[in-house]
C-alpha positions in Angstrom: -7.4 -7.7 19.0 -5.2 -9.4 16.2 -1.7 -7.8 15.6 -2.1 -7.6 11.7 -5.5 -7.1 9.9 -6.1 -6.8 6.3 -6.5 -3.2 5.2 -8.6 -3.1 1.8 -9.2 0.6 -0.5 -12.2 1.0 -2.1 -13.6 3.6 -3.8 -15.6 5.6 -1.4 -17.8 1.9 -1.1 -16.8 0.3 1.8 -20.0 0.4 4.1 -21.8 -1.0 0.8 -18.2 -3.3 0.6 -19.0 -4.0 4.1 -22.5 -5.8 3.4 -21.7 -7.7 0.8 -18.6 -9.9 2.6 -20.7 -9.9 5.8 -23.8 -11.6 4.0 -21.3 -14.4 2.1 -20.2 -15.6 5.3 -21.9 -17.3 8.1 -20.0 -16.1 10.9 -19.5 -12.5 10.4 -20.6 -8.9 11.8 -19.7 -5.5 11.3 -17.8 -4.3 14.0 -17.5 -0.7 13.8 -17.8 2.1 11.4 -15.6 5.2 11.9 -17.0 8.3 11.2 -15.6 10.9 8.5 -15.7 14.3 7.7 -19.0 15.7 6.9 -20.4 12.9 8.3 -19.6 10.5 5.6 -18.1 7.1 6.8 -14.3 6.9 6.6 -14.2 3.6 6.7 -15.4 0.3 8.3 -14.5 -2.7 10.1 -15.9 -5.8 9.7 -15.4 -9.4 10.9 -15.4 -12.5 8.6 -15.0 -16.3 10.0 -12.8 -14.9 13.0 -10.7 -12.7 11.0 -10.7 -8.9 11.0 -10.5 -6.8 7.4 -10.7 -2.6 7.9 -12.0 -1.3 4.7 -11.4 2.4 3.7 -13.3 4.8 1.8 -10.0 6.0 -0.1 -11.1 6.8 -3.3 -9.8 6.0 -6.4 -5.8 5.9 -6.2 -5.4 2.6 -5.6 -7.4 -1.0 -6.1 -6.5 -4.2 -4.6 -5.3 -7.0 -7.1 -4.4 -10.9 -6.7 -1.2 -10.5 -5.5 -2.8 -10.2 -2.7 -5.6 -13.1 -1.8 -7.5 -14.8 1.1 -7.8 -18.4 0.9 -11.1 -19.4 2.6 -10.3 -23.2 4.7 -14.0 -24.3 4.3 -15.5 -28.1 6.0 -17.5 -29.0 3.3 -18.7 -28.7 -0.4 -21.2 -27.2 0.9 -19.4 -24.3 2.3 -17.0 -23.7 -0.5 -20.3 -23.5 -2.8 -22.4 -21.1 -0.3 -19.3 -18.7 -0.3 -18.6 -18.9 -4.1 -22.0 -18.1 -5.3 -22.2 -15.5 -3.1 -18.1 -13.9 -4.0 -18.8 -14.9 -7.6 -21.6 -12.7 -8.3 -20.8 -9.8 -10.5 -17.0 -11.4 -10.3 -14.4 -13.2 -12.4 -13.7 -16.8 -11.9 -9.8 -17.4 -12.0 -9.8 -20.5 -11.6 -13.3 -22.6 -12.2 -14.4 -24.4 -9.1 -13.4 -27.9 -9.7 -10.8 -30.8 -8.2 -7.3 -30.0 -7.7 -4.0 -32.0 -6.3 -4.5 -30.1 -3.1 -7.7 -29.3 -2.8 -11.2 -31.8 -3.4 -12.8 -28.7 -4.1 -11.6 -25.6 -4.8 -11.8 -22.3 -6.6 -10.0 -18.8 -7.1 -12.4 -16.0 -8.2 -11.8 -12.3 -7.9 -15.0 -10.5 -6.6 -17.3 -7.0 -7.8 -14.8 -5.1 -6.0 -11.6 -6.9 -7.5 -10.7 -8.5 -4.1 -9.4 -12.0 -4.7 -10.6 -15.3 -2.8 -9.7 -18.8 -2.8 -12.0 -20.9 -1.8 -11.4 -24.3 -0.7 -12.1 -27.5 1.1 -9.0 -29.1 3.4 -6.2 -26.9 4.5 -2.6 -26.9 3.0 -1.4 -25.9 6.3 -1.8 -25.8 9.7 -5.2 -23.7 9.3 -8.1 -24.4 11.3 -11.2 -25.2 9.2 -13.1 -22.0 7.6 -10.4 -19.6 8.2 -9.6 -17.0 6.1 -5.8 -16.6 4.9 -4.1 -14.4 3.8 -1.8 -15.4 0.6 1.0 -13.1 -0.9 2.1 -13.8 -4.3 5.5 -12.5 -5.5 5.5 -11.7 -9.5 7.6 -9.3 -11.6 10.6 -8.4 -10.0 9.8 -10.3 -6.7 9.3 -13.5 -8.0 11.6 -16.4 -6.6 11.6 -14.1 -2.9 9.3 -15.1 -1.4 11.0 -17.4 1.1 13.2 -14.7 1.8 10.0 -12.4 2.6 8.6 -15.2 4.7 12.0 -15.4 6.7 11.9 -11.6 7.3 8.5 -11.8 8.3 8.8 -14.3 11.0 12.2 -13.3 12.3 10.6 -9.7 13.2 7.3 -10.8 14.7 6.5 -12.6 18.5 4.8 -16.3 18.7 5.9 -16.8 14.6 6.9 -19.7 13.1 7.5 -21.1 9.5 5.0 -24.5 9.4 6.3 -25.7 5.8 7.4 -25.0 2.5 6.7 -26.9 -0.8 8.9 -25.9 -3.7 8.4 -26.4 -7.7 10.0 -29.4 -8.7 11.4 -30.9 -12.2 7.7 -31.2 -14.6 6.2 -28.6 -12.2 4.9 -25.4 -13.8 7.3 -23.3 -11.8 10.9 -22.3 -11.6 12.7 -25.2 -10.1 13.3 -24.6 -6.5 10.9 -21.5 -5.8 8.5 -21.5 -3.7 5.2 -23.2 -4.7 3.5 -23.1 -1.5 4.7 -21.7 2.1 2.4 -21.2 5.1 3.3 -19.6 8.2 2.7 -17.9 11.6 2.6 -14.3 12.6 1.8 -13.4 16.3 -0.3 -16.6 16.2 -2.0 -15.6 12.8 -1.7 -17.7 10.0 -0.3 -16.7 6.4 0.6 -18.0 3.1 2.8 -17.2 0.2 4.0 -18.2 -3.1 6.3 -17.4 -6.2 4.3 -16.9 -9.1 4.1 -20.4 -11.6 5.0 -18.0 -14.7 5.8 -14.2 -15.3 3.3 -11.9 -14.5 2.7 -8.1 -14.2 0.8 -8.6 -11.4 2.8 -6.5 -8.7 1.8 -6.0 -4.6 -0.1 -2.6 -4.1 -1.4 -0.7 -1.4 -4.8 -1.6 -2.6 -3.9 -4.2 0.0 -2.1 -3.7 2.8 -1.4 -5.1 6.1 -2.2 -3.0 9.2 -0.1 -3.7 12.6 -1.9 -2.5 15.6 0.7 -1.7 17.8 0.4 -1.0 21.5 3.4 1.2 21.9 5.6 4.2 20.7 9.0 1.0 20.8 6.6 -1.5 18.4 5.9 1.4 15.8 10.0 2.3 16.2 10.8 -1.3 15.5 8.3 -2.1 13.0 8.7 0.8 10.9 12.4 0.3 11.0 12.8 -3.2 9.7 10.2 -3.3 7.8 10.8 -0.1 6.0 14.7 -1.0 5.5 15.6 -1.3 2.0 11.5 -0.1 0.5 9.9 3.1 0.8 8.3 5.0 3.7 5.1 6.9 2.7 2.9 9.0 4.4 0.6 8.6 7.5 2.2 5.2 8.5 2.2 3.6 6.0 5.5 2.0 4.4 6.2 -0.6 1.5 8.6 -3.2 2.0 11.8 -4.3 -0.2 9.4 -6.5 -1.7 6.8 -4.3 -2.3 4.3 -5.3 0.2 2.2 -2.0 2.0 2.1 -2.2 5.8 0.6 0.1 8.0 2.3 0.8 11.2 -0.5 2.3 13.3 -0.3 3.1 17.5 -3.8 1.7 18.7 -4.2 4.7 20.5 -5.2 6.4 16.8 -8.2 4.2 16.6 -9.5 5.7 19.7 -8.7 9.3 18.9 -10.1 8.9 15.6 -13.5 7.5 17.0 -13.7 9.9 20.0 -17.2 11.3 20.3 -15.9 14.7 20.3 -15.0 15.0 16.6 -13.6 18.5 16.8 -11.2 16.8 19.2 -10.7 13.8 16.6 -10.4 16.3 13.6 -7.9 17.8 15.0 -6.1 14.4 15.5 -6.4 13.6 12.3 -5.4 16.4 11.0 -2.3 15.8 13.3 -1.7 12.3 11.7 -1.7 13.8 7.9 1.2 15.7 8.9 2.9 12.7 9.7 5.2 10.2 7.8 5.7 7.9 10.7 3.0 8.0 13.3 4.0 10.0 16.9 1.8 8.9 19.5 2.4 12.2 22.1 2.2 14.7 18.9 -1.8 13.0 18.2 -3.0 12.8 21.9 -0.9 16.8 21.8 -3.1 17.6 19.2 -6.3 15.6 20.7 -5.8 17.4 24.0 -5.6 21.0 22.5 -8.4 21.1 20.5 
């Protein structure tokens, strides 16, 4: 199971989400689909190119953005053109496919559903080929912290690292000295992030957020702690950092609650959990167990 997977909202379309990102890639399946009340799908999990995305029927509060994106390490032209045509359809291009200093060929598009890929041949990292990456871009306010988010990051997490950072230098269209490119480790999991080149109003949202399975009562103390230090803690686990990222800090034992074949027994769990601001494992399996 990875430790952090990519947790997109949509608008009560995620099983129809679902089949559109598992038909652009080669190597993906839907994993699960957990049920909802009335029947209705809550949400679903799918698997693209090794990496795990939960998408969420939440409705229409929030909507991912690019300060969020996944850059897609592809082999070949060919790759990069099967997965654009496919992500471009209904989408916007925002950056045309074409040659760039680090990539041969490359291209930034933001899909139907206003999820935003780059799509590119080479890696600017450590990346095995046809991975998918997650890239956080700080804007607004947060622009020029980004390597101090990427040092929090990696400080907090196991088997982390920092591989490199590239700043903007004199010509460059970027505020000397800030971050142009950064990639790094989490829990073996690789990640990107950048300062914005110019000011935008572009801000991080929980349209996108990053969801930690963790396998104990001590990792959901310590996450929610230092990550939640100096942001905002929200409801049902989920926080937003001092630099406005959404994280999820979620026991895995709510996954299996929540998909327990009983659903009176997994209502009643849930119902649990949307009493909660930070999730307590032995007040859901309480709840579970009295139902």
């Amino acid at each position: 199971m990875q430790k952090i997977n990519p947790f997109l909202w949509f608008n009560d379309n995620s099983v129809e989400a679902a089949e559109f990102y598992t038909s652009a890639f080669s190597k993906s399946k839907t994993v699960s689909t957990m049920p909802g009340p009335g029947g209705k799908p809550m949400g679903v999990t799918i698997e693209l190119a090794g990496q795990t995305f939960i998408l969420l029927n939440g409705g229409p509060r929030y909507h991912p953005n690019p300060s969020i994106s996944f850059y897609v390490h592809c082999e070949s032209n060919d790759q990069v053109d099967s997965i654009w045509n496919a992500l471009s359809t209904e989408g916007k291009v925002m950056m045309a496919l074409d040659t760039y200093p680090w990539s041969a060929h490359y291209g930034w598009v933001e899909d139907k559903y206003g999820v935003s890929w780059q799509i590119g041949i080479g890696t600017m990292g450590v990346q095995t080929p046809h991975s998918i990456e997650p890239t956080l871009m700080y804007t607004g306010n947060m622009q020029g912290r980004a390597e101090e988010a990427v040092d929090l990051y990696v400080s907090l997490f196991p088997n982390s690292s920092v591989e490199h950072k590239s700043r903007y230098e004199d010509g460059e269209p970027g505020p000397k000295g800030q971050i142009k490119h950064a990639g790094f480790m989490l829990n073996g999991q690789s990640f990107a992030a950048m300062d914005a080149h110019m000011p935008s109003p572009i801000e991080f949202t929980p349209g996108i957020s990053l969801f930690i399975n963790c396998d104990t009562a001590e990792e959901v103390d310590f996450f929610w702690e230092k990550l939640g230090d100096g942001g905002r803690y929200d409801r049902c686990g989920w926080l937003q950092d001092k630099f406005g990222v959404s994280w999820q800090v979620i026991p895995t034992l709510l996954g299996r609650l929540f998909s327990d074949s009983n659903r009176a027994k997994a209502g009643a769990a849930m119902q649990a959990m949307m009493q909660m601001s930070k999730i307590d494992s032995a007040e859901l399996q309480a709840a579970f167990d009295a139902a």
